[in-house]
C-alpha positions in Angstrom: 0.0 0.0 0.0 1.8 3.5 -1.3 2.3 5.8 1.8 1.0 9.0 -0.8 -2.3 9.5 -1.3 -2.6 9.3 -5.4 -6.3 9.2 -6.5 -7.9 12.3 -7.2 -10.6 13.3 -5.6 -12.7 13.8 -8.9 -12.3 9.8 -9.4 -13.3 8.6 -6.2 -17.1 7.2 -5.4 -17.5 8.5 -1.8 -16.2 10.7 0.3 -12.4 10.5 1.1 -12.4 8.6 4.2 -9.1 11.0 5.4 -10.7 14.1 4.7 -10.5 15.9 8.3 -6.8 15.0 8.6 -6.3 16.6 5.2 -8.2 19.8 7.0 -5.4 19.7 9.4 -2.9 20.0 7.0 -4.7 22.5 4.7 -5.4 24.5 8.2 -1.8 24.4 9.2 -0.9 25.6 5.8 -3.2 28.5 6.0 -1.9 29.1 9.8 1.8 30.0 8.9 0.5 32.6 5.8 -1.4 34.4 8.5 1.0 34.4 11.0 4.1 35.6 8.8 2.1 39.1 9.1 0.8 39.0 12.7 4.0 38.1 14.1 5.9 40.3 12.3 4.1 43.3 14.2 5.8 42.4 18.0 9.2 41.9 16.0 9.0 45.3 14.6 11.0 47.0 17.4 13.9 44.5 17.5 14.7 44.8 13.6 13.7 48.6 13.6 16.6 49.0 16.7 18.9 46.2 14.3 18.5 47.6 10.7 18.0 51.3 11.8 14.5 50.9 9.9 12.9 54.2 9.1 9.2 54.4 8.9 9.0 54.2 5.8 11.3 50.8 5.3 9.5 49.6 8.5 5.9 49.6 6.6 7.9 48.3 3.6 8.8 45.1 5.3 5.8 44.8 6.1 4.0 45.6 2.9 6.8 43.8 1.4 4.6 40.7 1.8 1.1 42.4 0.9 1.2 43.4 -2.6 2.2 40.0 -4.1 -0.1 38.4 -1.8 -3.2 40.5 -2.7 -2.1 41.0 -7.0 -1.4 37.2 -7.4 -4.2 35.5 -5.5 -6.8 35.5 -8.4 -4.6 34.3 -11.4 -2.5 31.6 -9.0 -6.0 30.4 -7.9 -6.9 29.3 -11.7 -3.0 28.1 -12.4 -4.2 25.9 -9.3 -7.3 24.5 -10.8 -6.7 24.3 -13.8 -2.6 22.0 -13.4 -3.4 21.1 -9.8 -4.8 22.2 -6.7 -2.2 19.9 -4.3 0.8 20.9 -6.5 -0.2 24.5 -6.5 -0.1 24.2 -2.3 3.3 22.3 -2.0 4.7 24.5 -4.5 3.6 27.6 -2.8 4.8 25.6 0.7 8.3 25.8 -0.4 8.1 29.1 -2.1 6.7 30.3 1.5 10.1 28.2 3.3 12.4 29.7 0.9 11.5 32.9 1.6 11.7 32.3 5.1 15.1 30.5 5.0 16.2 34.1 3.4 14.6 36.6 5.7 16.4 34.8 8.7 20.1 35.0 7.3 19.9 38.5 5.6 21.0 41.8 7.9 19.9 44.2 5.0 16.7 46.2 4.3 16.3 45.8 0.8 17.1 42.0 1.1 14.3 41.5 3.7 11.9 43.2 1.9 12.6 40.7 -0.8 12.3 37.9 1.3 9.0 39.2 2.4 8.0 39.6 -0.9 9.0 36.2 -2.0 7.5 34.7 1.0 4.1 36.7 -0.5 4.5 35.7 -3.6 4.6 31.9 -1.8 1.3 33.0 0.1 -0.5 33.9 -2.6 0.0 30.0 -4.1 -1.1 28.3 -0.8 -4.5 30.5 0.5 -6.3 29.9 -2.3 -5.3 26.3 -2.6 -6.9 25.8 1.1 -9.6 26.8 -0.1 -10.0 25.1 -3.5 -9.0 21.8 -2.0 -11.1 22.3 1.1 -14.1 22.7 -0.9 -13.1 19.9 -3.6 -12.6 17.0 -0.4 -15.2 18.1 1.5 -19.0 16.8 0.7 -21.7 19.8 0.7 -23.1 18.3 3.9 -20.1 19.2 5.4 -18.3 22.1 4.1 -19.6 24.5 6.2 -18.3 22.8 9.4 -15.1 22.3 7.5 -14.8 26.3 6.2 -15.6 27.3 10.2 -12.3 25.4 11.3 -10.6 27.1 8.2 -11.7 30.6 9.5 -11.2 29.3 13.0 -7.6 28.9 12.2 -7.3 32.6 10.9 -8.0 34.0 13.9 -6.1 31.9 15.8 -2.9 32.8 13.7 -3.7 36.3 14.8 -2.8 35.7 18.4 -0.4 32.8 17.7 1.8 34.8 15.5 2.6 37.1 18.5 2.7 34.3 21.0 5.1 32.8 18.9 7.4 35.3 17.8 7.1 36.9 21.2 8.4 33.6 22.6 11.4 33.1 20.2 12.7 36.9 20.8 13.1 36.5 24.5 16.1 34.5 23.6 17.2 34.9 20.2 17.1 37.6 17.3 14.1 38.6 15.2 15.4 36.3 12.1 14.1 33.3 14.4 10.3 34.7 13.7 10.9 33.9 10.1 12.7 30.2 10.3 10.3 29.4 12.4 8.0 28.9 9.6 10.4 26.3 7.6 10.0 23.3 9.7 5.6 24.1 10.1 5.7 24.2 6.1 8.2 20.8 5.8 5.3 19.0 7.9 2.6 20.7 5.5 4.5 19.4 2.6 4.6 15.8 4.0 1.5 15.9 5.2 -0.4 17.2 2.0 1.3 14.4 0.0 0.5 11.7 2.6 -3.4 13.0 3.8 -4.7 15.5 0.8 -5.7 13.8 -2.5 -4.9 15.5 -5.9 -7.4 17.7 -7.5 -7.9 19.5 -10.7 -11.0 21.2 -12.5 -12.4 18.8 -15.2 -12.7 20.4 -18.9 -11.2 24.0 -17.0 -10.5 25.4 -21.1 -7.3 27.4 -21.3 -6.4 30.0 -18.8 -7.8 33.8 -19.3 -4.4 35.7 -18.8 -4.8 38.7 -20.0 -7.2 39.0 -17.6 -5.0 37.8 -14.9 -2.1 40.1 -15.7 -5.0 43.1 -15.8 -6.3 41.7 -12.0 -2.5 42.0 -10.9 -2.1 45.1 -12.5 -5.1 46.6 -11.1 -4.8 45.4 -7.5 -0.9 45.4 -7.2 -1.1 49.3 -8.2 -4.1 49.8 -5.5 -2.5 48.0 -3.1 0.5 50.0 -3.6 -1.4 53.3 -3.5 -2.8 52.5 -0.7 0.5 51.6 1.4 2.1 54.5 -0.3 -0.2 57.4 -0.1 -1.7 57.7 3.5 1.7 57.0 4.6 4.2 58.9 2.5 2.3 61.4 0.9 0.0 61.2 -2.5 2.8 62.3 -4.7 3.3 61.2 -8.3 3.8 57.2 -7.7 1.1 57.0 -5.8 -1.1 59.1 -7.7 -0.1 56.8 -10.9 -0.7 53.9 -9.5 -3.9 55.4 -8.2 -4.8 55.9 -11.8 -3.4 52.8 -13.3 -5.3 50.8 -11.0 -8.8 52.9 -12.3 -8.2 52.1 -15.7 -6.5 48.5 -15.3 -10.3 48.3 -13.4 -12.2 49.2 -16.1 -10.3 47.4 -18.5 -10.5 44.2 -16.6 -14.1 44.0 -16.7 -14.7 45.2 -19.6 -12.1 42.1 -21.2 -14.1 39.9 -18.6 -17.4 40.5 -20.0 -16.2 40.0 -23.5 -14.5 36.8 -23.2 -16.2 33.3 -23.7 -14.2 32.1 -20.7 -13.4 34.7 -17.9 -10.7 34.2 -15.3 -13.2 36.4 -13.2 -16.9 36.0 -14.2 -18.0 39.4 -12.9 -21.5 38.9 -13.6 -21.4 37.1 -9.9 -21.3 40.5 -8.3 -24.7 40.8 -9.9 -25.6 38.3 -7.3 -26.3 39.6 -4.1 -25.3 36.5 -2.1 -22.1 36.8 -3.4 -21.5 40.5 -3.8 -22.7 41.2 0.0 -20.4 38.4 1.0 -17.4 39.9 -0.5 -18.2 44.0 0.7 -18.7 42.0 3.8 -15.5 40.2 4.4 -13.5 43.5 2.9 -15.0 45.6 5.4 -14.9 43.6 8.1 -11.4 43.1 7.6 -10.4 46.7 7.2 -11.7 47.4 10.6 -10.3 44.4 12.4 -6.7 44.4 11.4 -6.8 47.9 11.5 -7.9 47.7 15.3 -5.7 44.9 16.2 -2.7 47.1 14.9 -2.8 49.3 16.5 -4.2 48.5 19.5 -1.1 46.0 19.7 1.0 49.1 19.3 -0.4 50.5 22.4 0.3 47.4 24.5 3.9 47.3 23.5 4.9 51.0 23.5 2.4 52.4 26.1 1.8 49.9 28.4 5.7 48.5 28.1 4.7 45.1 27.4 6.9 43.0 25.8 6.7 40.7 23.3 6.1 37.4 24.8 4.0 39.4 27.0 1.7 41.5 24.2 1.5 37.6 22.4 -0.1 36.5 25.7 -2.5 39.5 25.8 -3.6 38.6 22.2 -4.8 35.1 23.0 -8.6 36.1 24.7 -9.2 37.3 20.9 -8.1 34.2 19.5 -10.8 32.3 22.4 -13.4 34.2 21.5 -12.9 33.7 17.5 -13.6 29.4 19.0 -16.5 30.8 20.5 -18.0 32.7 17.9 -17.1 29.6 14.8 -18.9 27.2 17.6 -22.0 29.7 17.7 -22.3 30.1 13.6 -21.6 26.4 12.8 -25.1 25.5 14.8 -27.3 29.4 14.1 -26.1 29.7 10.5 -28.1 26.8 9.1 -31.5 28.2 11.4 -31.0 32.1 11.1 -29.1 32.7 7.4 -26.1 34.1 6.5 -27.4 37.6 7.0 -28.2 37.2 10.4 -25.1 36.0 11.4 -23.1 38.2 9.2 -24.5 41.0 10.2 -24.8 40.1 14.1 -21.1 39.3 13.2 -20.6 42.9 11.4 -22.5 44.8 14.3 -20.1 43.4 17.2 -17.2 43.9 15.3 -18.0 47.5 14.9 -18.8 47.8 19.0 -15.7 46.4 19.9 -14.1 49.0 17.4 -16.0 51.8 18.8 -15.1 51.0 22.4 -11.2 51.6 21.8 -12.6 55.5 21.5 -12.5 55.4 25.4 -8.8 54.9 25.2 -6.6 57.3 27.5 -2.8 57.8 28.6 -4.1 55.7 31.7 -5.5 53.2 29.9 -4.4 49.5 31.0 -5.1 46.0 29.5 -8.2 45.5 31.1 -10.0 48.6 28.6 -8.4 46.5 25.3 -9.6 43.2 26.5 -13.1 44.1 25.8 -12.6 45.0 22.4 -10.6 42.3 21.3 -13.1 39.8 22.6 -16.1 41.5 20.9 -13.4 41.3 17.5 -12.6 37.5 18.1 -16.3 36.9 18.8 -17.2 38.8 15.3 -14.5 36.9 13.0 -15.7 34.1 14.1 -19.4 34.4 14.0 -19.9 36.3 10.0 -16.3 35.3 8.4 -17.3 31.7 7.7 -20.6 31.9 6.9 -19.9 34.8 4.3 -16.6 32.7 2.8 -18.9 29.2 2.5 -20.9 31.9 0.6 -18.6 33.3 -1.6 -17.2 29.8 -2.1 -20.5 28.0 -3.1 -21.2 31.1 -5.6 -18.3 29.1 -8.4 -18.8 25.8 -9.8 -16.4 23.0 -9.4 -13.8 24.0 -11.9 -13.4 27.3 -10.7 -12.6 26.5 -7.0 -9.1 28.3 -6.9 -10.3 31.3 -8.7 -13.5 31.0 -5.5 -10.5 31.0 -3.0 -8.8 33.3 -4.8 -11.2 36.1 -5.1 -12.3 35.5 -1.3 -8.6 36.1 0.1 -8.4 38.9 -2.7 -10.9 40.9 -0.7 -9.4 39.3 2.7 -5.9 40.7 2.2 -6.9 44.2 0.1 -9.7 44.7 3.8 -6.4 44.2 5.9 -4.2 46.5 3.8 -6.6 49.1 3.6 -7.3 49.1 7.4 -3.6 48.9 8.3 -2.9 51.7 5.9 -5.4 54.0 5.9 -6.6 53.6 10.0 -2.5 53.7 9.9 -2.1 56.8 8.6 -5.1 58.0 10.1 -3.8 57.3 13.4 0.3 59.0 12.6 -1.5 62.0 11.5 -3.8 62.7 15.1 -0.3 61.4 17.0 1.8 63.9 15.1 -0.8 67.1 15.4 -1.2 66.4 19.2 2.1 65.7 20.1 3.2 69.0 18.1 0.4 71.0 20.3 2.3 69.3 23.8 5.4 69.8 23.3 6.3 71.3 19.9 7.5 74.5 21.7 10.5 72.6 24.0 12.1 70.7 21.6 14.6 71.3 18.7 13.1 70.7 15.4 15.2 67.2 14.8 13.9 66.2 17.8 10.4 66.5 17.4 10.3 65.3 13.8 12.2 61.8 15.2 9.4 62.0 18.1 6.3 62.4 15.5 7.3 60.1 13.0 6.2 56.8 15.4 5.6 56.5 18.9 8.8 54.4 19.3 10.7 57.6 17.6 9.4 59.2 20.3 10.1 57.3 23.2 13.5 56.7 22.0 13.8 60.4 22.0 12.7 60.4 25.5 15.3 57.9 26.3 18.0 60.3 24.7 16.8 63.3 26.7 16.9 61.0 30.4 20.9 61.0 29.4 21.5 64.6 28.3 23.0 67.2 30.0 20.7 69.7 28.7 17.8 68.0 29.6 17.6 65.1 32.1 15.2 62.9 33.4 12.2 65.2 34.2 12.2 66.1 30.8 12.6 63.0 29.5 9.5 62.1 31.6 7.5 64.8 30.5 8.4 64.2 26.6 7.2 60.5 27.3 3.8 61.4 28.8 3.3 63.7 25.8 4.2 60.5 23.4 1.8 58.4 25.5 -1.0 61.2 25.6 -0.5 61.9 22.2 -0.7 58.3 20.8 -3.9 57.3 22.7 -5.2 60.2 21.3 -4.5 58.9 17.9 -5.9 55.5 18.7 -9.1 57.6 20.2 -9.8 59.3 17.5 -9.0 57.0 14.7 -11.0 54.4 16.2 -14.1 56.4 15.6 -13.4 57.1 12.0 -13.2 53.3 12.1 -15.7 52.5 13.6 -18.1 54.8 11.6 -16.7 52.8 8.4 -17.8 50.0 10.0 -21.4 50.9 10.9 -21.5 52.3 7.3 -19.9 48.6 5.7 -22.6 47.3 8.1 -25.5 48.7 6.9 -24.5 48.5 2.9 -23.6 44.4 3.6 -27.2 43.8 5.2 -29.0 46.1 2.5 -27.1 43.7 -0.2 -27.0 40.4 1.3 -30.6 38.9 0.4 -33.1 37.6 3.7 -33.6 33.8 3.8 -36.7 33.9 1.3 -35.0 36.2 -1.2 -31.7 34.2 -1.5 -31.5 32.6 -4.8 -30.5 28.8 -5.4 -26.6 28.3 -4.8 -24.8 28.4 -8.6 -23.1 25.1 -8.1 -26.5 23.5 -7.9 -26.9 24.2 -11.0 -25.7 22.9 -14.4 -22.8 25.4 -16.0 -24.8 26.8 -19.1 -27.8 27.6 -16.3 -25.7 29.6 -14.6 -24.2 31.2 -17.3 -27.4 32.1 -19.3 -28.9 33.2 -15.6 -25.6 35.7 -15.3 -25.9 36.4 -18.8 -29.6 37.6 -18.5 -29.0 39.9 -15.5 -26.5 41.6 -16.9 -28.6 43.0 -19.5 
């Protein structure tokens, strides 16, 4: 008997007997993507202090990682489906540990970025490929149960990723966060070709690719706007790629609508099922990972907490994201999707609104709330809303399904990071200028506004000076403290009216139980083309 599983799941009669250990693997797969971001934000001070990282290479390593993982999703999905969907996961599995592998040994910015972005590109093979094969071994009976562990798993990478890389920079260098991902993805490897069965699409046709280089070209260039503008200033590459991702846009969907076989069949958005499950998961997740960003920011710098210590904090969230995939795995199939989306939707935007309370004297306990009520969301109206998306392509389009679900994942994320980001620099910059922009030296107070850290280690300079000492050191870091809860205050509230707005457009396009149409891949292929077809006239 071969130790390898090598039928495909299209030629088997049943079920695959294995198909919750292949879960495991496709979960632990999905567990070190996510966490290559989340843990990356406690190691931020350690390789800001070792590579003299400015602000702007700091949001590059980070964003290093984004924009291939975002721009590639779509067309890597189809590659996936259409050569094969196990392939496409251990390929992107050792893409993911070769960029690791890198980022550990280099001691140079431009070289990390590049591992980050190789470690994307990697990323961007194995997320949709979860998804594709997920929904490929799984019966319909069961993918819903199977698509709330997958979601399950996401928000338990957000608080593992800390925990983790907390733990491993108590005793060695920030280099260990990224090998610590090669020997998770060797067991992945070995585990998808001993548990997950091959897959492909049947009679997938040949690849629309000028529609997949138009979906990179369009989202890379927003993506990279995004980052770029808020942050830096909208000068001219920003503004460019502003405009080149408008007309890449346009001409995507125009090319879409034309061709016999689309990469991207944008006729689904006609489909309010699926279009309300996407603006849902894209808004959700731009106020979430916006939230947890900087509210983690405010643990470490504020509050002091280190690492290990801000990892532990983070775990409550990751509880309450169980919690919340235990509730909708047994009120989804009684209430609807857009109950529990919504309910899902509503908390999240509570728990965003109650970080507006946050002071200079704020402690843990006033960020525990918040991150339960965001745990509790994720897991109550992500999965319901993905098994949506998901069940809105047939069979032979299961990676491009993934693909465009993750596509609006990751773009949420890097538009709450960026914009809440910059957001929350530009109220911590105005109000620290108004405390103590008339006793400090100009250097000194643009080092101090260009991150709280800057201005801490400012602080720290001034406890040492002659000039200066430690009361003033005190007093610059109480400004720095005052002034970046300020910033979370008041950025919290923009978020969380974006939130309430993405709240109420999601549950005025999401159809009620009675309204919801038949789910596409009930249906034979030309049905659901002529039915997308007809609407779109």
């Amino acid at each position: 008997m071969s130790l390898l599983v090598t039928t495909p799941v299209e030629k088997m009669t049943g079920p695959y007997p294995r198909r919750w250990w292949a879960l495991l693997v496709l979960c632990l797969s999905l567990l070190i993507v996510v966490m290559a971001n989340t843990s990356l934000i406690v190691a931020a001070p350690d390789m800001t202090a070792d590579l003299g990282l400015s602000s702007s290479d700091l949001q590059w390593v980070i964003d290093g990682y984004t924009v291939p993982y975002a721009a590639l999703m779509l067309v890597l999905g189809a590659i996936g489906d259409k050569y094969s969907r196990r392939g496409a996961l251990i390929t992107g599995l050792v893409v993911f540990a070769g960029g690791s592998v890198m980022g550990s040994l280099v001691d140079e910015t431009g070289l990390v970025i590049a591992a980050r972005a190789i470690m994307g590109v990697g990323a961007a093979v194995v997320m949709p490929a979860t998804l594709s094969l997920l929904v490929a071994v799984f019966p319909k009976g069961e993918r819903a149960r199977a698509i709330t562990a997958w979601t399950a798993t996401s928000g338990l990478a957000i608080a593992v990723g800390p925990l983790v890389a907390g733990w491993l920079l108590e005793d060695h260098a920030w280099g260990s966060t990224f090998l610590v991902n090669v020997p998770i993805a060797v067991a992945a490897v070995i585990g998808a070709l001993v548990l997950v069965p091959p897959s492909r699409a049947a009679g997938m046709g040949r690849i629309d690719y000028v529609g997949g280089l138009l979906s990179i070209v369009s989202v890379g260039s927003l993506v990279y706007a995004t980052i770029e503008g808020p942050h830096f200033g909208w000068g001219a590459g920003p503004v460019a790629a502003a405009v080149v991702a408008g007309v890449g846009l346009v001409a995507f969907v125009a090319w879409e609508l034309r061709h016999p076989h689309p990469m991207l069949d944008v006729r689904r958005f006609l489909q309010r099922p699926f279009s309300g499950s996407m603006l849902a998961v894209l808004f959700f997740f731009f106020g979430t990972y916006g939230a947890i960003y900087y509210a983690t920011q405010f643990l470490q710098f504020v509050l002091g907490y280190g690492a290990l210590e801000t990892g532990v904090r983070l775990l409550p969230l990751a509880g309450a994201v169980f919690v919340g995939a235990a509730v909708t795995g047994k009120l989804t199939p009684k209430l609807g999707v857009k109950a529990m989306v919504g309910s899902g939707m509503l908390i999240g935007t509570v728990g965003v609104f109650l970080l507006v309370l946050v002071e200079k004297d704020s402690t843990y306990a006033d960020f525990l709330a918040p991150m339960l009520l965001l745990g509790l969301a994720i897991g109550l109206s992500v999965s319901p809303a993905t098994d949506t998306i998901m069940g809105s392509f047939p069979e032979s389009e299961l990676g491009v399904g993934g693909g465009a679900n993750d596509t609006a994942l990751e773009l949420g994320g890097s538009l709450g990071i960026a914009v809440l980001g910059s957001l929350l620099g530009t109220a911590y910059r105005d109000e620290l200028a108004g405390l103590v922009g008339d006793r400090l030296p100009a250097a000194a107070l643009d080092t101090a506004q260009d991150s709280v850290g800057g201005g801490l280690a400012v602080a720290e300079r001034l406890a040492t000076s002659p000039e200066a000492g430690p009361r003033q050191a005190q007093a610059l870091a109480d400004a720095v403290n005052q002034a970046f809860a300020h910033g979370v205050s008041a950025t919290s509230l923009v978020g969380g009216i974006i939130m309430a707005a993405g709240t109420v457009i999601v549950l005025a396009v999401l159809p009620g139980r009675r309204g919801a149409r038949q789910r596409p891949e009930e249906k034979p292929a030309e049905a659901r083309h002529a039915e997308y077809s007809d609407s779109a006239r």
